[in-house]
N, C-alpha and C positions, 0 to 999 in steps of 0.2 A: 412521486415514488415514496420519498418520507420526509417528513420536516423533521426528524430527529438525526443530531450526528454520529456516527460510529464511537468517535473519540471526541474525546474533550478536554482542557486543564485536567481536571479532577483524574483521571484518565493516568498520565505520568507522572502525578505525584505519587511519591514523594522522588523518586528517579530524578526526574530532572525539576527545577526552577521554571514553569513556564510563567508563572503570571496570567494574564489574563488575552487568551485566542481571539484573534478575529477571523468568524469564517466567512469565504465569499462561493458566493454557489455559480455555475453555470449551469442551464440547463439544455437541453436539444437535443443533439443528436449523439450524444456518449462519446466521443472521439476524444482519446487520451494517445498522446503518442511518448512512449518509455526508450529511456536512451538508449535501452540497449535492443527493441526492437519495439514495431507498434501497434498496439492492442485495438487502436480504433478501428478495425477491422471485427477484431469480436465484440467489444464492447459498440460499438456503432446502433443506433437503434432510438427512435425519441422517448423523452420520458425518460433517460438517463439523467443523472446529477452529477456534476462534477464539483469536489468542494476543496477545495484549498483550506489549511488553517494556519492559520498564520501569527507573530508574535504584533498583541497589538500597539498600534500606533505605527509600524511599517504601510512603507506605501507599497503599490501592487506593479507589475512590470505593466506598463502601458496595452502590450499585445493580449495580456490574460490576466483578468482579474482575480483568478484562484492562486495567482505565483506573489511569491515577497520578490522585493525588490529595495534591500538586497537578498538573494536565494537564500544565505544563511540564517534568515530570520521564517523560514519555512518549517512548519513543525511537523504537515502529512498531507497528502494527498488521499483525497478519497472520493473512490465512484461507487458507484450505487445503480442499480437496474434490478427492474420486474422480465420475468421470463413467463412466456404463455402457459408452461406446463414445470412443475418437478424436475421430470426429466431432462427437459433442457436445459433449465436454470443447471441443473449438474453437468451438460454436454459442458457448455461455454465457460463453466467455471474449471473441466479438467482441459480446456483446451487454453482458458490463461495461464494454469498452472503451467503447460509445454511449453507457451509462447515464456514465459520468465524462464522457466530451466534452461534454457538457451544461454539464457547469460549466468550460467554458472561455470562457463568452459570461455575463456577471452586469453588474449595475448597479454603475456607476462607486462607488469604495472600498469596495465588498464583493470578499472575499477573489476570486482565480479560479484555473482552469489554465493555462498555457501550453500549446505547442505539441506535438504526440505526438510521440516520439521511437520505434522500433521495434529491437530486439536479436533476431539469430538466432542461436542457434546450432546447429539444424538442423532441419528442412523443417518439422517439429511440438514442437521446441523455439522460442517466441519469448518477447516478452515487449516491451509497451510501456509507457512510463511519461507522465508528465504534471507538471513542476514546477508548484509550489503557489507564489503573491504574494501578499501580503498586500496589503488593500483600500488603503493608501495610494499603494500603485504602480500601481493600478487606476485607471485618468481616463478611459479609453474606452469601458470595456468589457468589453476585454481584456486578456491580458497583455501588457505592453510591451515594447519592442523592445529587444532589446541589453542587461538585465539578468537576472543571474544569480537561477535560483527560491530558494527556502528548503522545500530537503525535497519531496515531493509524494507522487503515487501510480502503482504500478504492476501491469497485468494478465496475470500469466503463466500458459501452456499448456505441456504437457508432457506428450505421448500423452492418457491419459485423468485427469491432475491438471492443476486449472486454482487460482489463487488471485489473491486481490488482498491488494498490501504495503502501507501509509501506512504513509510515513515523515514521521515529527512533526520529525524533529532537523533542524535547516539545512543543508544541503547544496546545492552548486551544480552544476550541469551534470556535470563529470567526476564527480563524487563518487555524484552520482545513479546514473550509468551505470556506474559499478564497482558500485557496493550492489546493484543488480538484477539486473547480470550474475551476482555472487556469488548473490544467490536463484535466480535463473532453474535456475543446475547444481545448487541441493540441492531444487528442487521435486520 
């Protein structure tokens, strides 16, 4: 599908300190499963990439080579797929976006999403994201008002490449919206 990454070090600088990523690829059948519901369902299909990046020198959790172990040395998750036409590649990427908006509504101090943010940069170029809270800033439901997320997830299309990014690292509003614009143009 591509030997090039979405993201990179270079990528959250200067935001955060990463040092230098190690990425581990799986490839098959696209089956990603997200905690708050599982996308291997739509992302399912061969010729999917699944990449993990990771901080290097962390070792990997024995069951998946894309996971750190320990998880907090996880910097993003990223899939990647070719869709047969445009319009599909667009079906599958507005039906990730519904599968995540689900977890923007969770019981009070279970993790959630915030609000959907949407980046174009042309008519089948976009790309929406979702900052991620953790369940102590959760009291309603949802996420709360007027605080910045830690990291989240984002659904990018691009002609007939569609992928979903999780970003593990904290990041806030601007920070999110640069790191995905930066995937969005190497999708």
């Amino acid at each position: 599908m591509t030997a090039a990454n979405m993201v990179d070090a270079a990528v959250f600088s200067p935001d955060v300190s990463i040092g230098r990523i190690h990425v581990a690829d799986l490839l098959g059948n696209g089956t990603y499963n997200s905690g708050c519901i599982g996308e291997d369902d739509t992302l399912g299909g061969f010729g999917s990439v699944i990449r993990g990046l990771i901080i290097k020198g962390t070792r990997t959790a024995p069951s998946d080579p894309t996971m750190a172990f320990p998880y907090t040395n996880q910097v993003a998750h990223e899939l990647v797929a070719e869709a047969l036409s445009p319009d599909l590649a667009q079906n599958i990427t507005e039906r990730l976006l519904l599968e995540e908006g689900l977890c923007q509504n969770e019981p009070p101090t279970h993790w959630v999403y915030g609000k959907t943010t949407t980046l174009r940069l042309a008519p089948d170029v976009t790309a929406s994201w979702m900052g991620m809270y953790v369940g102590t800033l959760n009291t309603t439901g949802t996420a709360p008002a007027g605080k910045e997320p830690c990291g989240g997830v984002a659904v990018l299309h691009s002609g007939t490449h569609y992928g979903l990014l999780d970003i593990e690292f904290c990041l806030g509003t601007a920070e999110m919206n640069r790191v995905v614009r930066a995937a969005l143009s190497r999708l």
